[in-house]
N, C-alpha and C positions, 0 to 999 in steps of 0.2 A: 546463501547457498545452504539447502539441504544437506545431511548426508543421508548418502544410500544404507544401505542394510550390507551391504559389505565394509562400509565407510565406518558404521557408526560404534565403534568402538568403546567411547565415553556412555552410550546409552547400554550397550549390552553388557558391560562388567556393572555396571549400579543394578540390573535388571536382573541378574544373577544374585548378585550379592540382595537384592532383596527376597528372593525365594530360595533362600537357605545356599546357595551353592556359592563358598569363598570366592571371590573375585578380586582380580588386581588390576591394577593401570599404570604400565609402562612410557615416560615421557622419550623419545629419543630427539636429541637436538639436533641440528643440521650438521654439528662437528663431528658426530656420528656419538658423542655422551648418552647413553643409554641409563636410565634412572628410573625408578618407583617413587611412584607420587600418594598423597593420601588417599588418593581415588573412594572407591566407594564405600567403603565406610564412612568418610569424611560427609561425603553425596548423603549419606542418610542416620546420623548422627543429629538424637534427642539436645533441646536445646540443654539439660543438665550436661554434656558432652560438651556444647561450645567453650571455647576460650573466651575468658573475662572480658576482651574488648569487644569481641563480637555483641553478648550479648549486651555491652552497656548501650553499642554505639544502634543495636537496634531496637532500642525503647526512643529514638528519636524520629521514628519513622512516624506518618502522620496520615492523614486520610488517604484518598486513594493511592493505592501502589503499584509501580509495573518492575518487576521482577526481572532483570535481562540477565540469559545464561541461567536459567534457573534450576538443570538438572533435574533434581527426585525431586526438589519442592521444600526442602528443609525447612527454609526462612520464609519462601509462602506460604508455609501450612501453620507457623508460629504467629504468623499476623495475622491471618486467615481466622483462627483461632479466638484472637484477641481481637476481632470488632472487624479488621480489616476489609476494606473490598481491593482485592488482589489479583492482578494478574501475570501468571509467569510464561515468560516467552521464553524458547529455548531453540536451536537448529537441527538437536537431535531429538527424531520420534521415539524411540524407544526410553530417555528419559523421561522426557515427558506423560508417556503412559503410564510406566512406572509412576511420578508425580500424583496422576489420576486416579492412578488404586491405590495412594496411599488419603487421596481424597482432597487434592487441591482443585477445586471447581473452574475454574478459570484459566487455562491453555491456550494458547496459538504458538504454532510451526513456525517462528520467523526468525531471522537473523538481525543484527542490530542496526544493520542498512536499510532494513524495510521498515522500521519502527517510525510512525507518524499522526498526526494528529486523525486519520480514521480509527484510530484505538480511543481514542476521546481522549479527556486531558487528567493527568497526573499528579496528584501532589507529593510526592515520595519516589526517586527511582532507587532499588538496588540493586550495586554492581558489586555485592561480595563475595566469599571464595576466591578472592584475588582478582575477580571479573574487571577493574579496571582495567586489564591486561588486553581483554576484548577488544579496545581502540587500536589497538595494532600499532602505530605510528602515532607522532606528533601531528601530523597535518590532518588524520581522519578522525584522532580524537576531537581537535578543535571544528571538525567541520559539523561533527554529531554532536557536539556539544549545543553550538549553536543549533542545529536542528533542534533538540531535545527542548528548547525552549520554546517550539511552536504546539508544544503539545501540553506542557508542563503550569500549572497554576505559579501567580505573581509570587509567592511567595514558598516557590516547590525547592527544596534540597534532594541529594545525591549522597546517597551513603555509600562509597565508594571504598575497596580496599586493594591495599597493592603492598609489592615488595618491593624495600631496597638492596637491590641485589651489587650495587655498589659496597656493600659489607659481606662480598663473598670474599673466601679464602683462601679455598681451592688455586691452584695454581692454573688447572684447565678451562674452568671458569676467568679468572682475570685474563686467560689469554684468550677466551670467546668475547669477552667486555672488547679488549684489545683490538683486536679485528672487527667490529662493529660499527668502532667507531674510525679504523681506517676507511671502511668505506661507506663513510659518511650517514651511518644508523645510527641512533639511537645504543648507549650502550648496553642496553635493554632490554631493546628490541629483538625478545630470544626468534628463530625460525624453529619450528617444531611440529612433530605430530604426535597424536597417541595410537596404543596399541594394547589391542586384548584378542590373547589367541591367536586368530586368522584375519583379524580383522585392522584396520589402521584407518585412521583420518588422513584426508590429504592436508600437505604439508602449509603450516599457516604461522603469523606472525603472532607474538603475543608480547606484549609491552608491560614492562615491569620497572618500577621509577623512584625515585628518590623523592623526598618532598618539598625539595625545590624545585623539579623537575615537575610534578604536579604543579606548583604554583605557576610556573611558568606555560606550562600548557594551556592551563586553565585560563591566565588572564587576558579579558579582552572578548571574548566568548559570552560575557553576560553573566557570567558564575564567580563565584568566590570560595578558596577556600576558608571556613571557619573554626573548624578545631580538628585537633587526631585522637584518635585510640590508639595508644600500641599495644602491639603481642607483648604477653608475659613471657614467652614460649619461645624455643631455641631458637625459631624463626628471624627474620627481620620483619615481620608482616605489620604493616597498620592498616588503620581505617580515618578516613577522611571524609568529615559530610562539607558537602559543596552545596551552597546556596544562592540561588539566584540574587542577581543585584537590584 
């Protein structure tokens, strides 16, 4: 799924925020939690900016790349840079253009459902900026996982990053975890949208996991997890490269 031009919320604060005018990005949860996220600064932040695990874990990226959730283009214009042949897919047009004029050659409009071997085959995917989260659920990550294998070379890893939100503290936090998993989600498995100005996404899953909860996902799929990076940072963030078996 697209978003519209009244939907796309996530493209028009990076779009801003790249021609001078401050932008922010509003997370609000389905518990009605309203929060500020690193939004577009983060979206367009020199790799001197990244966090130490980021950039270690993406010196492991390898020939060709497909880039999912790729926003302004950050991490594909870093590889891009460095030899890479890269492509970044994103569902919102307005990042994407953005991405374009800061000179990432390689775009397509698509969401992570449509992603298939007509893109040709991959040796490197990344899901960072927490983009594991994109799998929504346990049952669609494992079902794209296996997809992802009909596109991906014998020997292709998954640089993946996620939070364990299981180290929240918040008291309204543990009690959104709480209810998640009464009804039978993922404790997660946040529901969410963004918002800039006038503008909002429609309301979507985003999965956020422990790293045993990754390994559990993962196994069986044809993937492995093989090492982490973790955040320095007040965060709980890691990064996880997953390698085919």
């Amino acid at each position: 799924m697209y978003l519209t031009e009244s939907q796309d919320a996530f493209g028009m604060a990076v779009w801003d925020q790249y021609h001078g005018k401050p932008a922010f990005e509003i997370i609000e949860r389905s518990d009605g939690s309203v929060r500020p996220s690193g939004g577009p600064t983060e979206y367009l932040a020199e790799y001197s900016k990244w966090q130490d695990h980021e950039k270690k874990a993406i010196k492991l990226a390898r020939g060709r790349v497909l880039d999912i959730g790729c926003n302004a283009g950050r991490h594909a214009l870093y590889l891009q840079e460095n030899g890479h042949d890269v492509l970044g897919v994103d569902n919102s047009p307005l990042a994407l253009e953005t991405a374009n004029l800061r000179g990432l050659r390689q775009t397509r409009l698509l969401s992570i459902t449509e992603l298939s071997g007509s893109l040709g085959r991959f040796d490197t995917i990344l899901m960072l900026g927490n983009n594991f989260g994109l799998f929504e659920n346990r049952t669609r990550a494992r079902w794209l996982l296996r997809r992802f294998k009909g596109f991906t070379s014998p020997s292709a890893r998954i640089i993946a990053e996620s939070l364990d939100i299981h180290n929240a503290m918040d008291p309204d936090d543990l009690a959104y975890l709480a209810n998640n998993r009464r009804k039978g989600r993922m404790s997660g498995q946040v529901r969410a949208r963004c918002r800039y100005k006038t503008l909002a996404t429609p309301w979507f899953d985003y999965l956020m996991v422990s790293k045993l909860e990754m390994e559990e996902i993962v196994s069986g799929t044809g993937w492995t997890v093989r090492r982490y990076f973790d955040s320095d940072g007040p965060r709980p963030n890691y990064i996880a490269i997953i390698e085919r078996m």
